[in-house]
C-alpha positions, 0 to 999 in steps of 0.5 A: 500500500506504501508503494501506492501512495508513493507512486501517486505522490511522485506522480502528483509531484511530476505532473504539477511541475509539468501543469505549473507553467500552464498557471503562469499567464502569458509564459508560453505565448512567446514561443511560438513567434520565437521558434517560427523566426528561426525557422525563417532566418534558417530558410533565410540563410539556405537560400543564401548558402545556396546562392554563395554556392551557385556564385563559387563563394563556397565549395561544394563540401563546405556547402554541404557541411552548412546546410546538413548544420542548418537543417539540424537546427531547423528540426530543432526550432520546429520541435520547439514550435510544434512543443509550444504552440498547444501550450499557447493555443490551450492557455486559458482552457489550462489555466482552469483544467490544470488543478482537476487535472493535478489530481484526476490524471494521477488518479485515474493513471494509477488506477489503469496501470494497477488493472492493466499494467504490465511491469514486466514489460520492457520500455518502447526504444522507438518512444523513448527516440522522440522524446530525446530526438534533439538532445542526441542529435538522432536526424531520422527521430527529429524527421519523424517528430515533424512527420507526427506534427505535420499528420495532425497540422497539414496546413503548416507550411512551415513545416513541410519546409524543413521536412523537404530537404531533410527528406532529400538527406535521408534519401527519400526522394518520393517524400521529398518531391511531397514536402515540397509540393505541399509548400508550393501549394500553401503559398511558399511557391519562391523559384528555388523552392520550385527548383528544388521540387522539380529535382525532387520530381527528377531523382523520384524518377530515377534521374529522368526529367519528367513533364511535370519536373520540366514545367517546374524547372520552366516556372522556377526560369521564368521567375528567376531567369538567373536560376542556375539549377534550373537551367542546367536540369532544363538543358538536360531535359533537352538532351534527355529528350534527343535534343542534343544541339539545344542542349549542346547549346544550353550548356554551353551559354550555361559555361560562357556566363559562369564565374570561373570559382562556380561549384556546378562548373564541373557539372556543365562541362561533363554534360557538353564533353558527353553531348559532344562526344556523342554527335562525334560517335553519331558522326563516327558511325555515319562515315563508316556506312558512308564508305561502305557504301561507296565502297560497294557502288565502287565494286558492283556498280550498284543503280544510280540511286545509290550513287546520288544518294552517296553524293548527298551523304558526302555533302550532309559530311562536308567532303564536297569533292568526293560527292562530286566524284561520285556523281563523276562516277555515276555519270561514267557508269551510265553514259548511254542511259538517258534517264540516269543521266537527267536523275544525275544532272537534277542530283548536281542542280540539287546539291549546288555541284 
C-alpha cells in the first residue's frame, strides 16, 4: 500500500511541475513567434548558402557541411514550435483544467496501470527516440517528430519546409518531391523552392526529367531567369529528350556566363564533353556506312540511286569533292542511259555541284 501512495505522490509531484507553467499567464505565448523566426532566418540563410554556392563563394563540401548544420537546427526550432504552440493555443482552457487535472490524471493513471499494467514489460526504444530526438542529435527521430506534427497540422507550411530537404538527406526522394509540393501549394511557391521540387520530381524518377519536373524547372526560369539549377536540369531535359544541339547549346551559354570559382562548373562541362562526344560517335558511325557504301557502288556498280544518294551523304559530311566524284562516277557508269543521266544532272542542280 506504501508503494501506492508513493507512486501517486511522485506522480502528483511530476505532473504539477509539468501543469505549473500552464498557471503562469502569458509564459508560453512567446514561443511560438520565437521558434517560427528561426525557422525563417534558417530558410533565410539556405537560400543564401545556396546562392554563395551557385556564385563559387563556397565549395561544394563546405556547402554541404552548412546546410546538413542548418537543417539540424531547423528540426530543432520546429520541435520547439510544434512543443509550444498547444501550450499557447490551450492557455486559458489550462489555466482552469490544470488543478482537476493535478489530481484526476494521477488518479485515474494509477488506477489503469494497477488493472492493466504490465511491469514486466520492457520500455518502447522507438518512444523513448522522440522524446530525446534533439538532445542526441538522432536526424531520422527529429524527421519523424515533424512527420507526427505535420499528420495532425497539414496546413503548416512551415513545416513541410524543413521536412523537404531533410527528406532529400535521408534519401527519400518520393517524400521529398511531397514536402515540397505541399509548400508550393500553401503559398511558399519562391523559384528555388520550385527548383528544388522539380529535382525532387527528377531523382523520384530515377534521374529522368519528367513533364511535370520540366514545367517546374520552366516556372522556377521564368521567375528567376538567373536560376542556375534550373537551367542546367532544363538543358538536360533537352538532351534527355534527343535534343542534343539545344542542349549542346544550353550548356554551353550555361559555361560562357559562369564565374570561373562556380561549384556546378564541373557539372556543365561533363554534360557538353558527353553531348559532344556523342554527335562525334553519331558522326563516327555515319562515315563508316558512308564508305561502305561507296565502297560497294565502287565494286558492283550498284543503280544510280545509290550513287546520288552517296553524293548527298558526302555533302550532309562536308567532303564536297568526293560527292562530286561520285556523281563523276555515276555519270561514267551510265553514259548511254538517258534517264540516269537527267536523275544525275537534277542530283548536281540539287546539291549546288
Amino acid at each position: 500500500m506504501l508503494v501506492w501512495i508513493a507512486a501517486l505522490l511522485m506522480t502528483g509531484a511530476v505532473l504539477a511541475a509539468l501543469l505549473l507553467p500552464l498557471l503562469r499567464r502569458g509564459r508560453g505565448d512567446a514561443a511560438v513567434p520565437e521558434s517560427t523566426h528561426d525557422l525563417a532566418v534558417y530558410r533565410d540563410q539556405l537560400a543564401e548558402l545556396s546562392r554563395d554556392e551557385t556564385l563559387g563563394r563556397i565549395g561544394m563540401a563546405e556547402a554541404e557541411a552548412a546546410r546538413n548544420e542548418i537543417m539540424r537546427r531547423m528540426l530543432e526550432a520546429q520541435s520547439r514550435r510544434q512543443a509550444a504552440a498547444p501550450a499557447v493555443a490551450g492557455a486559458e482552457s489550462g489555466r482552469r483544467l490544470a488543478a482537476a487535472a493535478a489530481v484526476a490524471l494521477p488518479v485515474a493513471a494509477l488506477l489503469t496501470y494497477a488493472t492493466m499494467g504490465r511491469p514486466d514489460l520492457p520500455g518502447s526504444p522507438a518512444a523513448s527516440r522522440l522524446a530525446h530526438a534533439v538532445e542526441t542529435g538522432d536526424f531520422p527521430a527529429m524527421v519523424a517528430q515533424v512527420e507526427q506534427h505535420l499528420a495532425k497540422h497539414p496546413d503548416d507550411a512551415a513545416g513541410w519546409l524543413v521536412i523537404a530537404p531533410a527528406y532529400r538527406r535521408l534519401g527519400r526522394p518520393d517524400d521529398a518531391a511531397d514536402a515540397y509540393a505541399q509548400a508550393i501549394r500553401l503559398g511558399k511557391g519562391s523559384p528555388g523552392l520550385i527548383a528544388d521540387y522539380g529535382e525532387a520530381l527528377m531523382l523520384a524518377n530515377g534521374g529522368l526529367i519528367s513533364a511535370e519536373a520540366r514545367q517546374a524547372f520552366s516556372e522556377a526560369l521564368k521567375q528567376d531567369a538567373g536560376s542556375a539549377k534550373a537551367r542546367f536540369y532544363l538543358n538536360l531535359a533537352d538532351g534527355q529528350e534527343g535534343k542534343r544541339v539545344e542542349a549542346l547549346k544550353g550548356f554551353r551559354d550555361m559555361l560562357a556566363s559562369a564565374p570561373k570559382d562556380a561549384p556546378w562548373r564541373q557539372a556543365v562541362e561533363a554534360q557538353i564533353a558527353e553531348l559532344e562526344q556523342a554527335p562525334a560517335e553519331r558522326e563516327a558511325m555515319i562515315r563508316g556506312m558512308v564508305e561502305s557504301l561507296d565502297q560497294r557502288l565502287q565494286r558492283e556498280g550498284g543503280d544510280v540511286e545509290g550513287w546520288m544518294r552517296l553524293a548527298r551523304s558526302r555533302m550532309v559530311l562536308g567532303e564536297r569533292e568526293k560527292a562530286v566524284k561520285a556523281l563523276d562516277a555515276a555519270a561514267e557508269r551510265f553514259r548511254g542511259d538517258a534517264k540516269a543521266m537527267d536523275a544525275i544532272a537534277a542530283a548536281r542542280k540539287e546539291l549546288g555541284l
